[in-house]
N, C-alpha and C positions, 0 to 999 in steps of 0.2 A: 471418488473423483479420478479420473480416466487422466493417466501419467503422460504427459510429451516433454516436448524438450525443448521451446520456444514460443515464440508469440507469435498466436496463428491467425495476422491476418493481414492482408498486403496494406488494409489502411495504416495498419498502427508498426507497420514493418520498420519506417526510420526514426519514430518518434519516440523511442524509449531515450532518451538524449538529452540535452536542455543547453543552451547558450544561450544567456542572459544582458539586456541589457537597458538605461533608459536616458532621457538628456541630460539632468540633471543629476548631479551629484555621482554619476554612475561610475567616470571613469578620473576619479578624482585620483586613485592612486597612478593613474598614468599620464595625469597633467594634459589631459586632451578634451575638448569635448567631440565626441562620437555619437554621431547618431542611426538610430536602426538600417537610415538609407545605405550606410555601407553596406547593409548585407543585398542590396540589389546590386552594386556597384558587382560585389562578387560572383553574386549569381549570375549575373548575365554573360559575366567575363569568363565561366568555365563551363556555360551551360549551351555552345554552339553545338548543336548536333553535327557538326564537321569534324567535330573533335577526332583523336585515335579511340582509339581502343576500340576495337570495333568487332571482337570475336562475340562468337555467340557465347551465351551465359548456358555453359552443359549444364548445369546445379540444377536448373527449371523442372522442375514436373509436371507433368502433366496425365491425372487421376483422378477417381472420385474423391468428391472431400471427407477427408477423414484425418485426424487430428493428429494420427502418426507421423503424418507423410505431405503435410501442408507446408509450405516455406514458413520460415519464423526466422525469427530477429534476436537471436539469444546472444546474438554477436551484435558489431556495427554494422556488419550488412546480415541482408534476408539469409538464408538458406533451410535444405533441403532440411526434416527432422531426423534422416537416416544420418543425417552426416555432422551431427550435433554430440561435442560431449559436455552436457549440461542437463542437469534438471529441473523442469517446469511443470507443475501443476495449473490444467489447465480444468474451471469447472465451466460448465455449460449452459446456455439455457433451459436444456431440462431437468439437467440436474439443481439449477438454482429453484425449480419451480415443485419439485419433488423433495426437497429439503425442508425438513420441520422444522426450520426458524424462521423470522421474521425481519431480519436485518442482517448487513452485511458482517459484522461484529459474530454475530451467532454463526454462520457459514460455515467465515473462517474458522471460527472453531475447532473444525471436523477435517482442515488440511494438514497435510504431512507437515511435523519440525511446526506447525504453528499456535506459539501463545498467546490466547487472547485473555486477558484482564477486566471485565467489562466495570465500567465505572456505574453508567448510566444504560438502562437498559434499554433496546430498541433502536438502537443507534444514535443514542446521548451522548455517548464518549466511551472510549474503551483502549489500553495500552495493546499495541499489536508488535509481537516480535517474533524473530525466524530463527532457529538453527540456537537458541540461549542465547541470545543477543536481547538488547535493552529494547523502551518502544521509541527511544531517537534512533536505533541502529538502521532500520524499515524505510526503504524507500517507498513512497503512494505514488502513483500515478494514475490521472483521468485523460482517459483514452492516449496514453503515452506520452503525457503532459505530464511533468511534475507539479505537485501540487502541495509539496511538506511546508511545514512554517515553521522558521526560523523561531519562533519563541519557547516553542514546545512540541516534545511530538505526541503532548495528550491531543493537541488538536488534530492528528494527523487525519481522521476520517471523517471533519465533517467537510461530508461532501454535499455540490450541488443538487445531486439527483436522487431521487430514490431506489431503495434494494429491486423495489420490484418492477423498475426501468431498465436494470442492470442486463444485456446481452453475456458477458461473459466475463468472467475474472482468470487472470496468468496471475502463478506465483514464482519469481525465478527463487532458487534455495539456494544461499551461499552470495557469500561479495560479487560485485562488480564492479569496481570502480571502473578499469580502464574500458568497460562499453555505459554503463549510465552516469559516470561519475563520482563525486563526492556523495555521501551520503546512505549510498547503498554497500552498507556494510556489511550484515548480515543478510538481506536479503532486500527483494523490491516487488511489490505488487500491484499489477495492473489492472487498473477497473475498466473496461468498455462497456461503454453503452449507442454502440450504432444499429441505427437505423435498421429496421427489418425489410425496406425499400417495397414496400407494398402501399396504399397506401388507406389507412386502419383509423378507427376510434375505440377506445379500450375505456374503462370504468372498472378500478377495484376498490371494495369495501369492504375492511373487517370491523371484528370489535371481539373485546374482552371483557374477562376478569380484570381489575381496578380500573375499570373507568377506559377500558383500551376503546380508540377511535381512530381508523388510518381509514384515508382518503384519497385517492389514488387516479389522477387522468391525464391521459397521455394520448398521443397521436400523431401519427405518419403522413409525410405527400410526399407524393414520389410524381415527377413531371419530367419523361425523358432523361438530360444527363443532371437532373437538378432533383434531390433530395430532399425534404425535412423532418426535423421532428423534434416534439415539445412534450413539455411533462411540468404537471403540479402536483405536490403531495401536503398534504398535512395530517399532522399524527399526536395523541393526547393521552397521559393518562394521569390519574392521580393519584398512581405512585404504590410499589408492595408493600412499603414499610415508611415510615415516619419522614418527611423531607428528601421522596424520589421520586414528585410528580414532575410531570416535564409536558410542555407544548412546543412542538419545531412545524420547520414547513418549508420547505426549497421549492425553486421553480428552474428549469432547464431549458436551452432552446440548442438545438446540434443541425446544421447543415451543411451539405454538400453538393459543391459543382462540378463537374466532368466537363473537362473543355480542351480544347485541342492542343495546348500547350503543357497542359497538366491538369493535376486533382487541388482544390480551393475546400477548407474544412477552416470551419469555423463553429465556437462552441463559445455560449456563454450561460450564469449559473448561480443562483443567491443562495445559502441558507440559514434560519434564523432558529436558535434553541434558548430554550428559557429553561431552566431544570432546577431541582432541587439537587445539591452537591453534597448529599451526609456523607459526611467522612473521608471525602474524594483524597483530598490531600492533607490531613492531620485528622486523627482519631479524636484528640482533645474538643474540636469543635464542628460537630456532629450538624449543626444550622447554616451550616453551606450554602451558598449560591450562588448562580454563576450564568452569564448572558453572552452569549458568542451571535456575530454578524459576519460571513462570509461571502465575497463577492470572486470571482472568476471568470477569465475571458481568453481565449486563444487563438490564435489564426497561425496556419500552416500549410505549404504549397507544395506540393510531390510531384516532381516532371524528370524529364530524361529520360532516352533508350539505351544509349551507349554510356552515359555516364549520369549517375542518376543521383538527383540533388531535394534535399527537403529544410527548406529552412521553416523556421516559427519563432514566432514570437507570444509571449503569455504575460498575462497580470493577474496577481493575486493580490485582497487585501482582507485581513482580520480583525476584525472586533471585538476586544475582551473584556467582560467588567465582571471582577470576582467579588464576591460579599462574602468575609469569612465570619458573620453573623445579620442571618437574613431575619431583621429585626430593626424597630427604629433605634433612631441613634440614641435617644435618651434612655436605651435599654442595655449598650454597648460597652464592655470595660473599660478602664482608664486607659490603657495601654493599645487600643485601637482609635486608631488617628480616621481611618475613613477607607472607601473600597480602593481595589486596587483597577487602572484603567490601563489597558492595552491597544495598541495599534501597530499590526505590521503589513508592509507596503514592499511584495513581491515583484519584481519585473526579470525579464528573463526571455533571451534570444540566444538560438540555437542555427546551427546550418551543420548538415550531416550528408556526406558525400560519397559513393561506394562505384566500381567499375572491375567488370569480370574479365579477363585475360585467358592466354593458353594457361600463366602462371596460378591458377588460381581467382581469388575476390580480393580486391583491397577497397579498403575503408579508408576515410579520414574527414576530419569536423571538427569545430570549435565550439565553445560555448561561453557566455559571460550571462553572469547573474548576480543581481544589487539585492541584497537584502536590509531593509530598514526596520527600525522600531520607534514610536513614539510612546511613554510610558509616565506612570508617577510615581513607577519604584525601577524597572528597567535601564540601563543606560546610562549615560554620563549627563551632565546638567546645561538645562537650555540654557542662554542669556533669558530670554524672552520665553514664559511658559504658552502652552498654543491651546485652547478651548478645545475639550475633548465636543468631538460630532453626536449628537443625540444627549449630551449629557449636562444638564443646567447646572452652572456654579461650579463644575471639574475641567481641571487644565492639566495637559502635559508636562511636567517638570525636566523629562530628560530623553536624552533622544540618544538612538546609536545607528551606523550604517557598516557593512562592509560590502565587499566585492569579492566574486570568486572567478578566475582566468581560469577554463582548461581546454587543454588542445591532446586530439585520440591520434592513434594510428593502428592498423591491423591490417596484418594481410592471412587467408585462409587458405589450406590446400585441399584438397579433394579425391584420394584416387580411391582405386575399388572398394580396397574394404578398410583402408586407413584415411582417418581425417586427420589436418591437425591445423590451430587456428590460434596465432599469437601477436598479442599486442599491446599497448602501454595508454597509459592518460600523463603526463604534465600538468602540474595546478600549483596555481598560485592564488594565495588567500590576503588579502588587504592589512586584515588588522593583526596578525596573530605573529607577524615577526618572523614566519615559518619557512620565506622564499619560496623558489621551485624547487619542484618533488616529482619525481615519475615514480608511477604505481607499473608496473609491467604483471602480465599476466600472460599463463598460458590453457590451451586447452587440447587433449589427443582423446582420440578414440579406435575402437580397432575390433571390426565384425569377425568374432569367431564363425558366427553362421546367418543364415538368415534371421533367428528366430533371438541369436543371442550377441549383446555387443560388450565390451566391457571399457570404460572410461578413466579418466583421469585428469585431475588439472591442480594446476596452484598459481597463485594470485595472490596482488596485496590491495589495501585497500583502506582506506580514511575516513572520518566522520568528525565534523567540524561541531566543535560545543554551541550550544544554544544558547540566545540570549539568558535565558532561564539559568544555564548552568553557568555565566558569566557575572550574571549581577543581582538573582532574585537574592533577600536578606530579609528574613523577620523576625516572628517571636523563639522561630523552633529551627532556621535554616538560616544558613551565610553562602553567598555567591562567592566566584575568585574569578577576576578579570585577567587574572596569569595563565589562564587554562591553555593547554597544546590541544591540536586534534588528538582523538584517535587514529592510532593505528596497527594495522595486523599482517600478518601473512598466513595463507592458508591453501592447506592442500586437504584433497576429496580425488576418492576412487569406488569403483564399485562396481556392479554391471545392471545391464538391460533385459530383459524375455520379455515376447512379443509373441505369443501363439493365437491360434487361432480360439478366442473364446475368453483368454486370458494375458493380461498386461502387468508387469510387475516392475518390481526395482530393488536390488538392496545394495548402500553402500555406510561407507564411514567418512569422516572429515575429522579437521586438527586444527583449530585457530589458533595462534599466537599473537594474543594481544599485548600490545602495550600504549602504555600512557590511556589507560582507557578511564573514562570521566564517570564519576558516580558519587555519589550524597552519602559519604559515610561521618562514623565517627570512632572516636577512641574508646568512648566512655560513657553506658548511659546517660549520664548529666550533661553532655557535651553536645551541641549543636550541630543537628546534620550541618557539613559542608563537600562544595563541591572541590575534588582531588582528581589529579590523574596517578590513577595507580601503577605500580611498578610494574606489573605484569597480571595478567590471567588468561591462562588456558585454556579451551574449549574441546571437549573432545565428546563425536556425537556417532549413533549411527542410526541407522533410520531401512525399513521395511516397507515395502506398499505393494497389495497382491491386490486387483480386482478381477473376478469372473463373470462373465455372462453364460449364463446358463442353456441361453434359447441360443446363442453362436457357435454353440459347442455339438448340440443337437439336433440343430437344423429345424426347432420345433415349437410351438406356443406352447410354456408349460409356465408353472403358479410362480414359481422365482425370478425374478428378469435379470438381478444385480447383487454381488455379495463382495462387499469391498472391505480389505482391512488394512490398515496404516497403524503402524507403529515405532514411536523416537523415543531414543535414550541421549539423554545428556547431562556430561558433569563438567563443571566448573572448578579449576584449582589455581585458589590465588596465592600459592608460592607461601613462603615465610611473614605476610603481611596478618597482623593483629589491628580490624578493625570489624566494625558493624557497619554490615551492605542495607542501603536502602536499597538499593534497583539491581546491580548488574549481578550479584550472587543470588539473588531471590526468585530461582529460576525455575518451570517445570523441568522437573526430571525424568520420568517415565508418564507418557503419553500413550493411550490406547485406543482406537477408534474402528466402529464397525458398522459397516452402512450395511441395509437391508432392503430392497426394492421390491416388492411382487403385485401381483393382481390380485383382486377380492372377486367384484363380480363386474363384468362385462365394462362398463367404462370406468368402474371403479379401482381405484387403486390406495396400495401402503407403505406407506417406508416410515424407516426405524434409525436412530443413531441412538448408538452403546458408544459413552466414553469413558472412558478410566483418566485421571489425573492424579500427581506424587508429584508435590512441590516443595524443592527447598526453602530451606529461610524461617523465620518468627513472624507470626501475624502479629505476634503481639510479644513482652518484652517477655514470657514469661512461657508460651504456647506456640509452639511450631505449630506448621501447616497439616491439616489431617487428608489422606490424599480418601477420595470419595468417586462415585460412579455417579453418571447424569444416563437419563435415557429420556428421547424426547422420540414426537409420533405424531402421522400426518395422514389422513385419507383426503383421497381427492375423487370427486367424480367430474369427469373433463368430458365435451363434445369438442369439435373444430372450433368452438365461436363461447363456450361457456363452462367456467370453472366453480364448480362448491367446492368450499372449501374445511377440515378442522385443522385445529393446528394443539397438539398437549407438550408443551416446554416443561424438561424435569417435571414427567410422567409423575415418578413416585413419591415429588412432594420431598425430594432429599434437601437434610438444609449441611450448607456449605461456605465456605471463603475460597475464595483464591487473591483479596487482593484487601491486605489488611484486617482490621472490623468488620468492613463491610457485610452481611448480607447477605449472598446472593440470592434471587426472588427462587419462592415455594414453586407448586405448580402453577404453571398460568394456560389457559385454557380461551383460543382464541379460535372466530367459525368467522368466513370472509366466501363472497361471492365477487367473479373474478367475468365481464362482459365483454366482447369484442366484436366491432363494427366495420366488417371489410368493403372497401366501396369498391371494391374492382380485383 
């Protein structure tokens, strides 16, 4: 995966962001009621193109596109990738479409500093974390929307669309708060899926071993300054092993209007999974089940020449109903009372504002976000319980809400071969007693030459506990409503090479955590509970070399691609005596190697080799055994038509990386891939 240093793309330029907000109950900790209309009120009041500021923006380039050197957003405002000290993994769509997995869960897999955990296979569920960080650390975004839930961050990836809708994925590596916020602790990744602006009918269909069935159609209208595009997926299978069949299905719609005052995007999004949950979250009871209902919806408006403004507004809402025995009741033990029902109800407005000077870029933006829960184990207790939606004879027992205030600032300098780009967030959290807190960050870099740069930065940075690490309590776990955020400060240096043929990176990082939240205990017998611990330390480094072989040569030859990434990371949690469920149970040596070449004429192959070494006990008695995956992919592609094979864990290795669990043998899947251009 080909290394830059931003998010490359003017749509998604101000929307890595979020300001949050809704009528009701939203601005209770400020005794007001506000409604979304103030953000017109403001928009129009700072949006006169008479305004000042009115030098030209030097940062602009103007190039072929190529991903070094395209404006990105790794700050609050766009800039240049030459003038960026940050790292971002960005993958492509040909790299998503030459990658022998099947989901965005598997992808990931294969990027730098990324752990994936996969619960459920094929994009069921899976823990996603950056840099040794937990999978609440991870900020998600769809198409620069936040899109996390508040209850848990196993939910974090179901998303509305499918993998094989997906245009491009950004990985930023390392905190942000003071540019996305709360939440993006260790790191944050960005899904896009726009538009290819052509306008197209596409048809994909695979299938596999146990029972695999993915179903795939999508399509483009493109009418002058007006865009769309739609996508249904559904996908089935009945499962590797005992209680891991699953049926999902999303449906997507994303449009775009160009109009003379600015850009109109609008995005809305369903997805429904059913799966079998062996072992997801307690080994003890392997008959799991679990039903998730996700809905999503966004609108946000991009305008301005001299001072350039993006407000949005989004809603999310979740559906959760776990079975910690998928079985009738009259089969049930004494000590199970009945399922567990979830509902959280996201809203979230944002306004992000940035203006170029002699002095440099300044930024600045607010954001407000209400996160709610309705529950029968979650939360504090209703007067009145409320009928859970789709659920005959289940009611909500208890309910919980907070509110999260943050307000940015940055300003960026720019000269020959020195950048430097410094700025803070302010937040304020509703429930947690926490007051206001500025996160400040910075970031420098400095071109020894064309070909080499070398960087620098340190930042703090916060992550707010989850309903889940608040108040979930059962047979095996206790919540604590006393919980503090996370919080850290962290420094990262390293440098850049950029040759001709070859892209690389090596650096190191240092997190200093404290108060960070995690499910431990003292004492075998003792019940996981949620604590914020005294400290832990993070100390990482990380390698990524890709070569092209035919840019180097000037030639068609058998290899096109030969990319290797590799992270070390260790965790020291000081003088504390307990057992980590999540934040110590970490990968520690990561090894990854992509392989790209030709077979014959429109034929092609590519290879991923990985290595994994993970800390921690799978079980009370057996560490983690670290193991090699190698998976493999030929395609034969024309302009309009894709065959496909796909071999996941080629050689049939069996493995854990996340408990008991499992992880599936080989799986062996063959898919033909249609496409209908009408113009």
């Amino acid at each position: 995966m080909k290394q830059t240093s931003g998010f490359s793309n003017r749509a998604e330029m101000f929307t890595f962001k979020r300001w949050g907000g809704k009528a009701y109950s939203l601005f209770s900790a400020i005794k007001k009621p506000v409604r979304i209309g103030v953000l017109l009120t403001v928009y129009t009041t700072v949006a006169e193109p008479e305004f000042v500021f009115a030098q030209t923006d030097s940062t602009k380039v103007n190039m072929e596109y190529d991903l070094d050197e395209v404006e990105v957003s790794a700050q609050r405002a766009p800039v240049a990738f030459s003038q960026v000290a940050r790292i971002v993994s960005v993958i492509s769509r040909e790299e998503i479409e030459a990658a022998p997995v099947q989901s965005i869960q598997e992808l990931l897999e294969y990027a730098l500093s990324i752990d994936v955990r996969q619960r459920g296979v094929h994009g069921v569920q899976a823990d996603i974390s950056v840099r040794g960080g937990s999978f609440d650390q991870t900020l998600i975004l769809l198409n620069g929307i936040n899109i996390s839930d508040p209850q848990t961050g196993h939910h974090a990836l179901n998303l509305p669309v499918s993998f094989k809708n997906i245009q491009r994925i950004e990985i930023l590596e390392g905190p942000a708060a003071r540019v996305f916020g709360p939440n993006a602790f260790s790191g944050a990744i960005n899904i896009i899926t726009s538009s290819e602006g052509n306008s197209s009918l596409k048809f994909d269909v695979s299938a596999g071993q146990h029972q695999l069935a993915d179903l795939n159609v999508s399509g483009n209208l493109s009418s002058g300054a007006w865009t769309q595009f739609a996508a249904f997926n559904r996908m089935s299978s009945d499962g590797y092993i005992d209680n891991t069949d699953f049926k999902t299905w999303n449906a997507f719609y994303q449009t775009s209007l160009n109009t003379k005052p600015g850009k109109l995007d609008f995005q809305v999004g369903r997805t429904n999974k059913a799966f079998g949950a062996n072992g997801f979250y307690s080994a003890a009871y392997p008959n799991q089940f679990e039903a998730t209902k996700t809905t999503f919806a966004s609108v946000k408006f991009e305008s301005g020449t001299k001072i350039h403004l993006t407000p949005s507004v989004y809603w999310r809402r979740h559906q959760d109903r776990f079975e910690l025995f998928r079985s009738e009741p009259s089969t049930w033990p004494a000590f199970y009372k009945g399922h567990n029902y979830h509902l959280t109800d996201v809203f979230g407005s944002n306004l992000n504002a940035w203006f170029s000077s002699r002095l440099g870029k300044t930024a600045f933006g607010a954001e407000i976000r209400t996160e709610n829960v309705w529950s029968n184990v979650l939360g504090e207790i209703l007067t009145t319980p409320i009928a859970v939606p789709g659920e005959s004879g289940q009611f909500f027992t208890k309910s919980y809400s907070r509110t999260i205030i943050s307000y940015f600032a940055e300003h960026s300098v720019y000269l020959e071969r020195f950048t430097f780009s410094g700025g803070a967030m302010t937040n304020w959290i509703s429930d947690l007693g926490f007051g206001w807190n500025i996160y400040p960050g910075i970031d420098a870099s400095y071109a020894i030459s064309e070909q080499l740069k070398i960087y620098a930065s340190a930042s703090s940075s916060l992550r707010m506990p989850t309903f889940t690490d608040l108040f979930y309590s059962g047979a095996t776990n206790l919540g604590n409503p006393d919980l503090k955020p996370e919080k850290s400060v962290n420094y990262e240096g390293g440098l850049k090479l950029n040759l001709k043929g070859f892209t690389g990176h090596a650096g190191v990082y240092y997190r200093k955590g404290k108060d960070l939240i995690d499910w431990v205990r003292e004492n075998e017998t003792d019940k996981w509970q949620t604590k914020n611990l005294t400290r832990i330390n993070t100390t990482g480094i990380e390698f990524s070399g890709n070569i092209f072989p035919e840019k180097i040569w000037n030639t068609r030859i058998f290899l096109t691609k030969l990319g290797v990434n590799y992270a070390y990371v260790n965790l020291d949690k000081g003088g504390n005596n307990f057992f980590s469920n999540y934040v110590l149970d970490n990968l520690k040596h990561k090894l990854d190697v992509e392989v790209n070449h030709r077979i014959w004429k429109n034929v092609t192959g590519s290879w991923r080799v990985s290595y994994q070494d993970r800390n921690g006990m799978r079980t009370k008695t057996e560490a983690y055994d670290p193991f090699w995956l190698v998976n493999a992919r030929v395609v034969w592609k024309t302009q309009s038509t894709e065959i496909y094979a796909t071999a996941a864990n080629l050689f049939d290795t069996t493995y854990f990386d996340l408990g008991t669990l499992q992880q599936p043998g080989r799986w062996i899947s063959i898919g033909i891939s249609h496409q209908i251009r009408f113009r």
